[in-house]
PDB file with one MODEL, atoms N, CA, C and O in Angstrom:
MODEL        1
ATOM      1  N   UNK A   1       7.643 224.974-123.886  1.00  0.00           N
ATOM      2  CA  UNK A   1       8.299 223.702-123.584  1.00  0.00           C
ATOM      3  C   UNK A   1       8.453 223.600-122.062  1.00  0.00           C
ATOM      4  O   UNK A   1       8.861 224.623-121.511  1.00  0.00           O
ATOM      5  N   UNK A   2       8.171 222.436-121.224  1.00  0.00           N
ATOM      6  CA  UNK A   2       8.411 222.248-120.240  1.00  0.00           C
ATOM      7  C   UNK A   2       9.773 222.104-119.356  1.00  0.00           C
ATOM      8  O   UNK A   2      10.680 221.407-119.812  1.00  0.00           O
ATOM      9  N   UNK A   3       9.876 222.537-118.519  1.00  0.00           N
ATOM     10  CA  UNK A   3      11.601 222.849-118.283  1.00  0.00           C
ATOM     11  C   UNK A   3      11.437 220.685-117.741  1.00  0.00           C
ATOM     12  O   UNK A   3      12.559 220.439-117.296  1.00  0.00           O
ATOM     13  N   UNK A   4      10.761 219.628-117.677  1.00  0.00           N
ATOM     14  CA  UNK A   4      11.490 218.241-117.795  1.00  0.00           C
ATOM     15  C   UNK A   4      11.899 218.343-119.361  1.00  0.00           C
ATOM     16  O   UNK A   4      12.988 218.083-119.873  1.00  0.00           O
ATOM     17  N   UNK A   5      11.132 218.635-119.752  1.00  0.00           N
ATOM     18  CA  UNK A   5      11.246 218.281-121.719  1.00  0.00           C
ATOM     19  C   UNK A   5      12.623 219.111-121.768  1.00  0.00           C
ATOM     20  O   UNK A   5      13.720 218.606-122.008  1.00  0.00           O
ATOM     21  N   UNK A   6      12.427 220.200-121.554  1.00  0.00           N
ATOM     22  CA  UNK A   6      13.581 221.395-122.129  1.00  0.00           C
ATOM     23  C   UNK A   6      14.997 220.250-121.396  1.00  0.00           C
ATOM     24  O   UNK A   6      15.855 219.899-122.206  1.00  0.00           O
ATOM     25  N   UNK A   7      15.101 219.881-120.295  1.00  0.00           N
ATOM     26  CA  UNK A   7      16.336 219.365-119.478  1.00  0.00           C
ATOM     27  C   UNK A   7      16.552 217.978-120.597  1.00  0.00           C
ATOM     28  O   UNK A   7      17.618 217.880-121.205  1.00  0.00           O
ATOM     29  N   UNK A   8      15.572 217.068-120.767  1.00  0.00           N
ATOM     30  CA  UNK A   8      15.671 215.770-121.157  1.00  0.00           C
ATOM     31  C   UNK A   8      16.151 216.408-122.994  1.00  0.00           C
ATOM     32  O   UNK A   8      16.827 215.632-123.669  1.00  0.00           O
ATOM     33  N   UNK A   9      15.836 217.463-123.475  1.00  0.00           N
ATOM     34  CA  UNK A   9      16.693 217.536-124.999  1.00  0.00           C
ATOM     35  C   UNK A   9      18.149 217.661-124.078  1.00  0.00           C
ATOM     36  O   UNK A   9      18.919 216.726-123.859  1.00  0.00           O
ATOM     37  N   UNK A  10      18.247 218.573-123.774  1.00  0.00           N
ATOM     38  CA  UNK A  10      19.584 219.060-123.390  1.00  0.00           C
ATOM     39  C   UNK A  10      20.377 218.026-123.014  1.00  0.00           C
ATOM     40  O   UNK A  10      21.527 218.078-123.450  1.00  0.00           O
ATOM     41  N   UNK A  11      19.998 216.792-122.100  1.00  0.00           N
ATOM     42  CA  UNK A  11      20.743 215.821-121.623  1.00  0.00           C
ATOM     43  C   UNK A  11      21.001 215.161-122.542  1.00  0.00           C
ATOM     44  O   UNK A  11      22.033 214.498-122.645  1.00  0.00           O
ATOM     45  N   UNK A  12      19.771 215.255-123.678  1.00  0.00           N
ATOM     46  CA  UNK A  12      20.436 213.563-124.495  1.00  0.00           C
ATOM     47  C   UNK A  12      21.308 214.047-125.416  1.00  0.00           C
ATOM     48  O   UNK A  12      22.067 213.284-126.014  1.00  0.00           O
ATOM     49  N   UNK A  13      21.292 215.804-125.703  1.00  0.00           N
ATOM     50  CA  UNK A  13      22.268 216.455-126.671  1.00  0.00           C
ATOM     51  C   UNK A  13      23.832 215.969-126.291  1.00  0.00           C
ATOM     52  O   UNK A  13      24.789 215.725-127.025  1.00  0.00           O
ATOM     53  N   UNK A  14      23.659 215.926-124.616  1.00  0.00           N
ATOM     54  CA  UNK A  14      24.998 215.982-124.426  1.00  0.00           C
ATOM     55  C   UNK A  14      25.437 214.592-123.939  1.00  0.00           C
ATOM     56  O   UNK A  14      26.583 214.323-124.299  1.00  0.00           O
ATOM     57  N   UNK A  15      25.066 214.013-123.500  1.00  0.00           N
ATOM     58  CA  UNK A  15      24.862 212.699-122.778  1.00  0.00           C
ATOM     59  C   UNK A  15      25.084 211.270-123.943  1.00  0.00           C
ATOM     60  O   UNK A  15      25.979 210.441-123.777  1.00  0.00           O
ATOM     61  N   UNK A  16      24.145 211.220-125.024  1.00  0.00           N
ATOM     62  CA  UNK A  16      24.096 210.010-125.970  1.00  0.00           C
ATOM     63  C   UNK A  16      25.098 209.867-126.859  1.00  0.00           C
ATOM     64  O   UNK A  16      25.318 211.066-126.686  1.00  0.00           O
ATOM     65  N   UNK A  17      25.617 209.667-127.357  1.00  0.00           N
ATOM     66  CA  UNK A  17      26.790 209.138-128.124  1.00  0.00           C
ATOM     67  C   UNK A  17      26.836 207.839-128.793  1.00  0.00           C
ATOM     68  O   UNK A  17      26.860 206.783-128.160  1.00  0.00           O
ATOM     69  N   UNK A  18      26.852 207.924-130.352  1.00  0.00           N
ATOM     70  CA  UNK A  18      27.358 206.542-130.991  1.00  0.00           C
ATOM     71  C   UNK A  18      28.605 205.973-130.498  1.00  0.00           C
ATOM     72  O   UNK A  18      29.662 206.572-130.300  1.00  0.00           O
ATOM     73  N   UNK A  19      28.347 204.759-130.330  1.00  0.00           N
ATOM     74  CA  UNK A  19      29.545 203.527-130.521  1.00  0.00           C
ATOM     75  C   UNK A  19      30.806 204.564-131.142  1.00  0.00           C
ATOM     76  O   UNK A  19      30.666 205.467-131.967  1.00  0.00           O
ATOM     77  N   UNK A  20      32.160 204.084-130.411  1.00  0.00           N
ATOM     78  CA  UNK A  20      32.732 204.390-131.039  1.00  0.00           C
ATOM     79  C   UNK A  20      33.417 203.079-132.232  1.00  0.00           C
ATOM     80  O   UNK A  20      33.220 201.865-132.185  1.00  0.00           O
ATOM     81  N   UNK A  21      34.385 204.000-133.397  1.00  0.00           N
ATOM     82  CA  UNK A  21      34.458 202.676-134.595  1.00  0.00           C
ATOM     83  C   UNK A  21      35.769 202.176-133.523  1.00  0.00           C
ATOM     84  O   UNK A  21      36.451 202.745-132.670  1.00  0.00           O
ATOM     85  N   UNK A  22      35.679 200.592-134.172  1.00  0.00           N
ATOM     86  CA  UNK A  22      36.484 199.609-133.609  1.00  0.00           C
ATOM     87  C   UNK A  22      36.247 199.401-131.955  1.00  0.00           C
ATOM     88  O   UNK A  22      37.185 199.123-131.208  1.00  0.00           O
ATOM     89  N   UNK A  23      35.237 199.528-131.612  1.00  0.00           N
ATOM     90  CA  UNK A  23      34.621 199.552-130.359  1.00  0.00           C
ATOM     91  C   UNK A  23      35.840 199.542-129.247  1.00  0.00           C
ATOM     92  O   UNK A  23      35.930 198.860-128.226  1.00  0.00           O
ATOM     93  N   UNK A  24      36.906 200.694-129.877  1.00  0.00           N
ATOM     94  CA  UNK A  24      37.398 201.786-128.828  1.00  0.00           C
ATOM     95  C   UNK A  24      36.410 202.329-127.335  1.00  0.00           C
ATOM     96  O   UNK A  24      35.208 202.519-127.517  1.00  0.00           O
ATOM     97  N   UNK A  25      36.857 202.495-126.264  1.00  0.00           N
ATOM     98  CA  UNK A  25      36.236 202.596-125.314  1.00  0.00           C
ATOM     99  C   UNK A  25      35.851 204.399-125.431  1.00  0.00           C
ATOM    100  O   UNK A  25      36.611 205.364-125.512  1.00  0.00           O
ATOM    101  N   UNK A  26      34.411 204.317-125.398  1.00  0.00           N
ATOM    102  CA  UNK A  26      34.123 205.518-125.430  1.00  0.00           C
ATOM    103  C   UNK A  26      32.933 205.820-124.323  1.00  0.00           C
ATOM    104  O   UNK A  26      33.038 205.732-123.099  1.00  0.00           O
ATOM    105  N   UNK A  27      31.763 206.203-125.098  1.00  0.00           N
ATOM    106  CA  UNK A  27      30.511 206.764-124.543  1.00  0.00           C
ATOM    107  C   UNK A  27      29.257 205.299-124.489  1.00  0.00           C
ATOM    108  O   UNK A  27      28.743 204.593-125.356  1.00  0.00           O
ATOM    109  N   UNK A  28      29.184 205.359-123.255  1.00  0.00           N
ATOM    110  CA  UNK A  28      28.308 204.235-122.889  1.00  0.00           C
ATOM    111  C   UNK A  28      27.203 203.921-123.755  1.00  0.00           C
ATOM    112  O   UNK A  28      26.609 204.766-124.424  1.00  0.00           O
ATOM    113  N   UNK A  29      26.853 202.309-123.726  1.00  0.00           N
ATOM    114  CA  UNK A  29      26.135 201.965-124.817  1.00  0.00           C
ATOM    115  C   UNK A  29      25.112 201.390-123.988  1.00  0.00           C
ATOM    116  O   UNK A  29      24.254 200.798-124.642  1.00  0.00           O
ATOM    117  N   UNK A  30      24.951 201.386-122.776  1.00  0.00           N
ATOM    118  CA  UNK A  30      24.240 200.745-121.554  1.00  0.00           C
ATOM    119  C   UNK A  30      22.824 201.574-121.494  1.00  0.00           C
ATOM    120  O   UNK A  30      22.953 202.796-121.425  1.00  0.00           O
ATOM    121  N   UNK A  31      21.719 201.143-121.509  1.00  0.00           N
ATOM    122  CA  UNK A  31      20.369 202.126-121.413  1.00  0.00           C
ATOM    123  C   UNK A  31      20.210 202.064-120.224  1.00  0.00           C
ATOM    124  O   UNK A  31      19.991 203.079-119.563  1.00  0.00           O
ATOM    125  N   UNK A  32      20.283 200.905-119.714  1.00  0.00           N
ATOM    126  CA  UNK A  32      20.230 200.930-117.865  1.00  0.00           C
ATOM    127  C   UNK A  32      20.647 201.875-117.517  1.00  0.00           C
ATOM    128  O   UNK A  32      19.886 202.701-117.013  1.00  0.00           O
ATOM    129  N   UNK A  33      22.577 202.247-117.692  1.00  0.00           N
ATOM    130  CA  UNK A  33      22.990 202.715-116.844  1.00  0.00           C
ATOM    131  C   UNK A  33      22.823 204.802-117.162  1.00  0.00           C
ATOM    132  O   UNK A  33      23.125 205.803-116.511  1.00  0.00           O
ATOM    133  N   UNK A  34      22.115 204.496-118.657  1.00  0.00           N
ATOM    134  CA  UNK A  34      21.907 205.944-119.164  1.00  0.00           C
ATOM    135  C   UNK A  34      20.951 206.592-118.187  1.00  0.00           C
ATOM    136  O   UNK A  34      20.871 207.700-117.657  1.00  0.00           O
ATOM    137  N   UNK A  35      20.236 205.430-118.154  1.00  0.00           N
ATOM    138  CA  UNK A  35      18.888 206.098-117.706  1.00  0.00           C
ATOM    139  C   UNK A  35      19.097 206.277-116.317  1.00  0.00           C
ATOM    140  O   UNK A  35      18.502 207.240-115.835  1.00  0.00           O
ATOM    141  N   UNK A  36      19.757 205.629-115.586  1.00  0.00           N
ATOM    142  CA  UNK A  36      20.157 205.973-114.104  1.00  0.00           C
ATOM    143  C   UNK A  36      20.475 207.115-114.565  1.00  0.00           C
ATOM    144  O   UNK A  36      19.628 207.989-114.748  1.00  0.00           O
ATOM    145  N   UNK A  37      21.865 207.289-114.845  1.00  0.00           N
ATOM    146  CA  UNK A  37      22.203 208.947-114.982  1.00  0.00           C
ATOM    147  C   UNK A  37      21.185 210.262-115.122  1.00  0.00           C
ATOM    148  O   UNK A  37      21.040 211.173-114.306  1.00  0.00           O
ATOM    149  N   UNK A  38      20.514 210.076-116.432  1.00  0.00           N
ATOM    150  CA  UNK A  38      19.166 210.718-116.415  1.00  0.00           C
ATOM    151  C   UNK A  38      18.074 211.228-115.612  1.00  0.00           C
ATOM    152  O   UNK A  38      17.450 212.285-115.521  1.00  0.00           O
ATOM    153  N   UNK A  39      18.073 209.907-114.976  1.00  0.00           N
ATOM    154  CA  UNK A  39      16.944 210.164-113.602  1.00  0.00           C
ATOM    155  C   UNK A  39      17.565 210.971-112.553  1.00  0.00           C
ATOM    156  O   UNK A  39      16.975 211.893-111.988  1.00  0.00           O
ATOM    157  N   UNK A  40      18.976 210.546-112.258  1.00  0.00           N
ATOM    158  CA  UNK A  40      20.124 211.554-111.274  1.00  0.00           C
ATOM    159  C   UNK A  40      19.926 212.768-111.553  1.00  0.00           C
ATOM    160  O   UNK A  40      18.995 213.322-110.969  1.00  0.00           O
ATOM    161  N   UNK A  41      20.625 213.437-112.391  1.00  0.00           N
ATOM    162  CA  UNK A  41      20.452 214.250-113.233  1.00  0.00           C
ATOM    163  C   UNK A  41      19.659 215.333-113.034  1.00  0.00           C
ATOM    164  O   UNK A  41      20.031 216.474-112.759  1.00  0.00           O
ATOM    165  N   UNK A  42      18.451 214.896-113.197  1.00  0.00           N
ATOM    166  CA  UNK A  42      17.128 215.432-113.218  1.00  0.00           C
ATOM    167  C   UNK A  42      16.908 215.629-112.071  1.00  0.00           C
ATOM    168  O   UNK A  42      16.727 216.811-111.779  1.00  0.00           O
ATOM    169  N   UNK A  43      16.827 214.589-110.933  1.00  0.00           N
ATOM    170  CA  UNK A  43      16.619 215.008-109.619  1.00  0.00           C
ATOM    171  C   UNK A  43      17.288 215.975-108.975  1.00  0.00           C
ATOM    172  O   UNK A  43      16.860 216.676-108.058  1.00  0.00           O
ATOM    173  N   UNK A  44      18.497 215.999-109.547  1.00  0.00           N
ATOM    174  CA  UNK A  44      19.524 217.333-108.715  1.00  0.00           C
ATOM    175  C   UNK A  44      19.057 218.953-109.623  1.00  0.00           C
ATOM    176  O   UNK A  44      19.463 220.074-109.315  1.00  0.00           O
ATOM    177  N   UNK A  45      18.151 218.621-110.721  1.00  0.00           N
ATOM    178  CA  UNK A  45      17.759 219.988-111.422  1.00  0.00           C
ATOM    179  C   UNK A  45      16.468 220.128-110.421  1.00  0.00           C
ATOM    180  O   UNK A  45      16.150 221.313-110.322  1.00  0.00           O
ATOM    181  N   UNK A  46      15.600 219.215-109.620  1.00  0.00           N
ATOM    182  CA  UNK A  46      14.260 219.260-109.525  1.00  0.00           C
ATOM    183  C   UNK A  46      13.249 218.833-110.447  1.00  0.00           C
ATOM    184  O   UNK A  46      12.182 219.438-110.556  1.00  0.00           O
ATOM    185  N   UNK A  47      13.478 218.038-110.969  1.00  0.00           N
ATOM    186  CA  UNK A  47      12.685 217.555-111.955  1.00  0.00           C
ATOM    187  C   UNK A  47      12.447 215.802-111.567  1.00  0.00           C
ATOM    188  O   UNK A  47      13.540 215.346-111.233  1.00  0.00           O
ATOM    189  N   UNK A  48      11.541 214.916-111.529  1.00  0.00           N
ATOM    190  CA  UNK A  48      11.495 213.680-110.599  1.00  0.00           C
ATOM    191  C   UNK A  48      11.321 212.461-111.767  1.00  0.00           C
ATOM    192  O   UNK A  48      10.969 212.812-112.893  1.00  0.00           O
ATOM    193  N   UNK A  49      11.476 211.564-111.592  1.00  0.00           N
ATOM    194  CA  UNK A  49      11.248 210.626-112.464  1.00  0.00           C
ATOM    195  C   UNK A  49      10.007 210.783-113.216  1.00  0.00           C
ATOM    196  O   UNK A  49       9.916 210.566-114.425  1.00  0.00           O
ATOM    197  N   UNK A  50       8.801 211.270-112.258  1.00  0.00           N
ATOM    198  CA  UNK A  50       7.225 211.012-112.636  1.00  0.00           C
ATOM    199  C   UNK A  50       7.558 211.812-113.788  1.00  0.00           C
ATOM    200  O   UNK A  50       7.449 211.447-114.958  1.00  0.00           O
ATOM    201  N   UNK A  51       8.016 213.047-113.332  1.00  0.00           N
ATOM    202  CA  UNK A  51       7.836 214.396-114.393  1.00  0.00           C
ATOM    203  C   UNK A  51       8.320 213.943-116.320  1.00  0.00           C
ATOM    204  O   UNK A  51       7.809 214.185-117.414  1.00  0.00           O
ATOM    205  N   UNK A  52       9.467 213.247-115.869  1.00  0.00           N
ATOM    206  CA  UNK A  52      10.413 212.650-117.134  1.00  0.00           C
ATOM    207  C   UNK A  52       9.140 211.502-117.663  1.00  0.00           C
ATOM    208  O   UNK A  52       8.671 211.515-118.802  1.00  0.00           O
ATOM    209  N   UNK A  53       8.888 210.922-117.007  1.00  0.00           N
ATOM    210  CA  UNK A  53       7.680 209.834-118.056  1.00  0.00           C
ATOM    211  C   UNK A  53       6.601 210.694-118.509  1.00  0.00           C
ATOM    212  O   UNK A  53       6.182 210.426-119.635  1.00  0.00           O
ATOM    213  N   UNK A  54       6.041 211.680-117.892  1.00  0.00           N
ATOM    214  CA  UNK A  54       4.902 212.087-118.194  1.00  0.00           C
ATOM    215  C   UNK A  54       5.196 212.763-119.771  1.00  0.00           C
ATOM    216  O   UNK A  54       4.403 212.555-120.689  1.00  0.00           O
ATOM    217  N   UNK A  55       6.170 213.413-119.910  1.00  0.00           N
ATOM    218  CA  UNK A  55       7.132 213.803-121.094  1.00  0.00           C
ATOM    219  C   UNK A  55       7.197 213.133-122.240  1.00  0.00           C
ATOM    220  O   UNK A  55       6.737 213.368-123.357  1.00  0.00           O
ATOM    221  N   UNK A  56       8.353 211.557-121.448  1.00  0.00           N
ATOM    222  CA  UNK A  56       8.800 210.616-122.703  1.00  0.00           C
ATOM    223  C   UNK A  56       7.766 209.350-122.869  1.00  0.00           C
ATOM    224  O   UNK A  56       7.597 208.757-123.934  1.00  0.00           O
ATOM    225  N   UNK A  57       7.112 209.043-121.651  1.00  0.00           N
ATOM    226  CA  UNK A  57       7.017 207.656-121.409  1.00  0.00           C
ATOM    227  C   UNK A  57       7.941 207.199-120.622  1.00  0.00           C
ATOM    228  O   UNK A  57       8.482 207.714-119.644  1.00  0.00           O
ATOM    229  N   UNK A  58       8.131 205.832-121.303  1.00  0.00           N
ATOM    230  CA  UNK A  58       9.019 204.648-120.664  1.00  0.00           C
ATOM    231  C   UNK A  58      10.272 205.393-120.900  1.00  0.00           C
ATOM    232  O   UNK A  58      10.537 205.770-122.042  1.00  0.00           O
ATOM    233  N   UNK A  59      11.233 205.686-119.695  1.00  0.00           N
ATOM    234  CA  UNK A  59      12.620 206.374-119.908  1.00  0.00           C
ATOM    235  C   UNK A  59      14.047 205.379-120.690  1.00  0.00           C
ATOM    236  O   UNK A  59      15.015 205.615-121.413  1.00  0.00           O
ATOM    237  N   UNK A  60      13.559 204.457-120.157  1.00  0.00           N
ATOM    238  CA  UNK A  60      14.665 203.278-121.044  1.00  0.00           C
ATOM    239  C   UNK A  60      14.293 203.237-121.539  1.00  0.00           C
ATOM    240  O   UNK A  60      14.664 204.305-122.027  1.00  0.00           O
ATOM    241  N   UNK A  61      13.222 202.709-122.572  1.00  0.00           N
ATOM    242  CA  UNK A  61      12.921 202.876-123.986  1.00  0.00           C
ATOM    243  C   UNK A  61      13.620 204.143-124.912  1.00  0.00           C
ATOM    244  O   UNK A  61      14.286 204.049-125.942  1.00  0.00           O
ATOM    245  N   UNK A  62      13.260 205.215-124.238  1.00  0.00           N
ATOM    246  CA  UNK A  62      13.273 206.331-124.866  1.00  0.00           C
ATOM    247  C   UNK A  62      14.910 206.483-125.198  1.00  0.00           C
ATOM    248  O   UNK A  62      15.379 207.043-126.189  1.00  0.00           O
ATOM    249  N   UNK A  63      15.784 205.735-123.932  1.00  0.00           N
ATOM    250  CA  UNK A  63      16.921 206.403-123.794  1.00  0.00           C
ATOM    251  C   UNK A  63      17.543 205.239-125.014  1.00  0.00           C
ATOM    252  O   UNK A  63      18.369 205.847-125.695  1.00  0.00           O
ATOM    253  N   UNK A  64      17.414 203.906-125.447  1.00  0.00           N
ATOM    254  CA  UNK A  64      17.395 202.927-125.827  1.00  0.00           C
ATOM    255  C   UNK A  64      17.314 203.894-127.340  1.00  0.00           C
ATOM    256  O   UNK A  64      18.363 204.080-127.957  1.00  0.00           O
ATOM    257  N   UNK A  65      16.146 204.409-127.803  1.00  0.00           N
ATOM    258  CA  UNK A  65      15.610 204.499-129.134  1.00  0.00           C
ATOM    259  C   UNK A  65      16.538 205.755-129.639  1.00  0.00           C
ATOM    260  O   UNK A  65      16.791 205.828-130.842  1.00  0.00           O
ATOM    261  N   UNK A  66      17.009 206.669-128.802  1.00  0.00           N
ATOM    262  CA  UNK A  66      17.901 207.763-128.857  1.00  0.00           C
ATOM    263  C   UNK A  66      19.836 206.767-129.078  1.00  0.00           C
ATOM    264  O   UNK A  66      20.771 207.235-129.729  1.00  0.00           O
ATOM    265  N   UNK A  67      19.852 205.560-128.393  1.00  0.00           N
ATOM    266  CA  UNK A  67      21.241 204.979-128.719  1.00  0.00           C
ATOM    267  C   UNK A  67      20.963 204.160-130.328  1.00  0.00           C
ATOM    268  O   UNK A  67      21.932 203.666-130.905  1.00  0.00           O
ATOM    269  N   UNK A  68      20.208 204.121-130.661  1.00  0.00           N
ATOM    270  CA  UNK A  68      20.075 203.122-131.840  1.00  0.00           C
ATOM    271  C   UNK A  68      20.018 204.308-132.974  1.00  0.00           C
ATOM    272  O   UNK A  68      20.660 204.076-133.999  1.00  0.00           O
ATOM    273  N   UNK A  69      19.256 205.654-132.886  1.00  0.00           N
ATOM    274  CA  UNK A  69      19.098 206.706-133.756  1.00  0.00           C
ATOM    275  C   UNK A  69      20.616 207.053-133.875  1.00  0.00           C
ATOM    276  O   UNK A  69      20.867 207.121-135.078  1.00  0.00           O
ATOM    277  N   UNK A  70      21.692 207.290-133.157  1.00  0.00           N
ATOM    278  CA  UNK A  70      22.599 208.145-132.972  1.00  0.00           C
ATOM    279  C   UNK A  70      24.062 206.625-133.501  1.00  0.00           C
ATOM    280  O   UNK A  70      25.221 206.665-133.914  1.00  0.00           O
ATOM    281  N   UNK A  71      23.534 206.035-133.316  1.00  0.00           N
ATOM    282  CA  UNK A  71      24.435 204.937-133.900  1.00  0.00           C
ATOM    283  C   UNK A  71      24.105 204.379-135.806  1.00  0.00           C
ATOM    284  O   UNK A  71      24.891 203.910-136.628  1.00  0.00           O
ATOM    285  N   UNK A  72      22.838 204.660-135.899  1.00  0.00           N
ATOM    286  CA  UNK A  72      22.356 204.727-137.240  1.00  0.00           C
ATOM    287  C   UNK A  72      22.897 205.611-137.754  1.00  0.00           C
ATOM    288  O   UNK A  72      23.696 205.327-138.647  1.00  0.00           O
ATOM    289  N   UNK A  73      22.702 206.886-137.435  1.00  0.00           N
ATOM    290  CA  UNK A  73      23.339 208.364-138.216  1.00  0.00           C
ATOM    291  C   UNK A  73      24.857 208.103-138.007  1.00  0.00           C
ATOM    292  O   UNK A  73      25.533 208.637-138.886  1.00  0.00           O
ATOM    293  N   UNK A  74      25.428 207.558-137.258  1.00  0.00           N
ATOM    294  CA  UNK A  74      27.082 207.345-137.742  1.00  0.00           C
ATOM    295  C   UNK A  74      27.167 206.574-138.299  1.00  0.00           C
ATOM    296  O   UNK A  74      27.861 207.000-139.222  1.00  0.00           O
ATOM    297  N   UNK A  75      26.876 205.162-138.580  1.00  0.00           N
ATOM    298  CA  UNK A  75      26.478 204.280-139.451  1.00  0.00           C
ATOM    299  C   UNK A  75      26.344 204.663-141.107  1.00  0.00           C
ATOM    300  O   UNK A  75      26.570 203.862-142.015  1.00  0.00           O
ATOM    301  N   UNK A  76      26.054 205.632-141.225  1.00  0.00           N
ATOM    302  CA  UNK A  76      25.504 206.328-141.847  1.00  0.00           C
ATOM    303  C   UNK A  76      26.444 207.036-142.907  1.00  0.00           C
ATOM    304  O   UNK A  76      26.448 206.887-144.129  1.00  0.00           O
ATOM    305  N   UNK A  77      27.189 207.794-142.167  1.00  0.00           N
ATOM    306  CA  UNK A  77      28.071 208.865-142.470  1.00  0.00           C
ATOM    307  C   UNK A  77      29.356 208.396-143.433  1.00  0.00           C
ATOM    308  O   UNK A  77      30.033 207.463-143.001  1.00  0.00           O
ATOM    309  N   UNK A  78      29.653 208.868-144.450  1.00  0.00           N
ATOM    310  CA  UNK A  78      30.487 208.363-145.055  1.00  0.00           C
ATOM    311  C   UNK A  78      31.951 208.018-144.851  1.00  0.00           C
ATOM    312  O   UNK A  78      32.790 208.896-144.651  1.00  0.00           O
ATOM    313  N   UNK A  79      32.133 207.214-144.885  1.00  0.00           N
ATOM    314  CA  UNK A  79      33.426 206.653-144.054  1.00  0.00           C
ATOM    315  C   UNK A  79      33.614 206.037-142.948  1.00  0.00           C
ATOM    316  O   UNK A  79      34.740 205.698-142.585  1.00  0.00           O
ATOM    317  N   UNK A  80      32.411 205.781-142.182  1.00  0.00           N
ATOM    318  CA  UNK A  80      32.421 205.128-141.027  1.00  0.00           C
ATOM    319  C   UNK A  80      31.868 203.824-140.731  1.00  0.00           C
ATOM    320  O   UNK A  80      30.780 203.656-141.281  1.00  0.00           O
ATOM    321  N   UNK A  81      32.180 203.071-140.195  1.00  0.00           N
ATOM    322  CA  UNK A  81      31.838 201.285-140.051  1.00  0.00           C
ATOM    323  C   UNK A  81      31.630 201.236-138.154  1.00  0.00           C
ATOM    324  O   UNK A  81      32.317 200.765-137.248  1.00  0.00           O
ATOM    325  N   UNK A  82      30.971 201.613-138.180  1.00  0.00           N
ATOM    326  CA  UNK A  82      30.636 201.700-136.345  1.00  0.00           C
ATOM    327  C   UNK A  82      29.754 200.279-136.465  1.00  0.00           C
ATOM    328  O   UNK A  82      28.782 200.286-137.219  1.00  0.00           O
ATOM    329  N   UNK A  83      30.087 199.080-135.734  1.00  0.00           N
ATOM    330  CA  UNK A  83      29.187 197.797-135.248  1.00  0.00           C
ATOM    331  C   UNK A  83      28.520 198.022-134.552  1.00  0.00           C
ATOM    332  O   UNK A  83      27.780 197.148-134.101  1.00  0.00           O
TER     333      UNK A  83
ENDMDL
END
């Protein structure tokens, strides 16, 4: 595994977050502003934007398709009504 790939699991492990329920203020739902972070991030590991597309692709997309997965699986979960 490539240490962009290896950094970009690790970030979105810790980084992505479902909605919280009753859209309580929680963990950002913004892909823009994810993906800024991301790209930050990465640059202070040594790792450059190019490196992260060559990986994911399109980084907002990616970061986008990771907020909709992680809001589905709470969605999901029994007992929970996340909008």
């Amino acid at each position: 595994m490539s240490k962009a790939l290896e950094f970009i699991d690790f970030w979105v492990e810790n980084s992505i977050h479902p909605a919280e329920e009753f859209q309580a203020p929680g963990a950002s739902q913004d892909d823009a502003e994810l993906t800024s972070r991301l790209v930050a991030a990465a640059k202070e590991q040594g790792i450059s934007e190019t490196d992260l597309q060559r990986e994911i692709g399109d980084i907002r997309g990616y970061i986008r398709d990771k907020l909709s997965a992680a809001n589905k699986a709470e969605r999901a979960r029994p007992g929970r009504s996340v909008k």
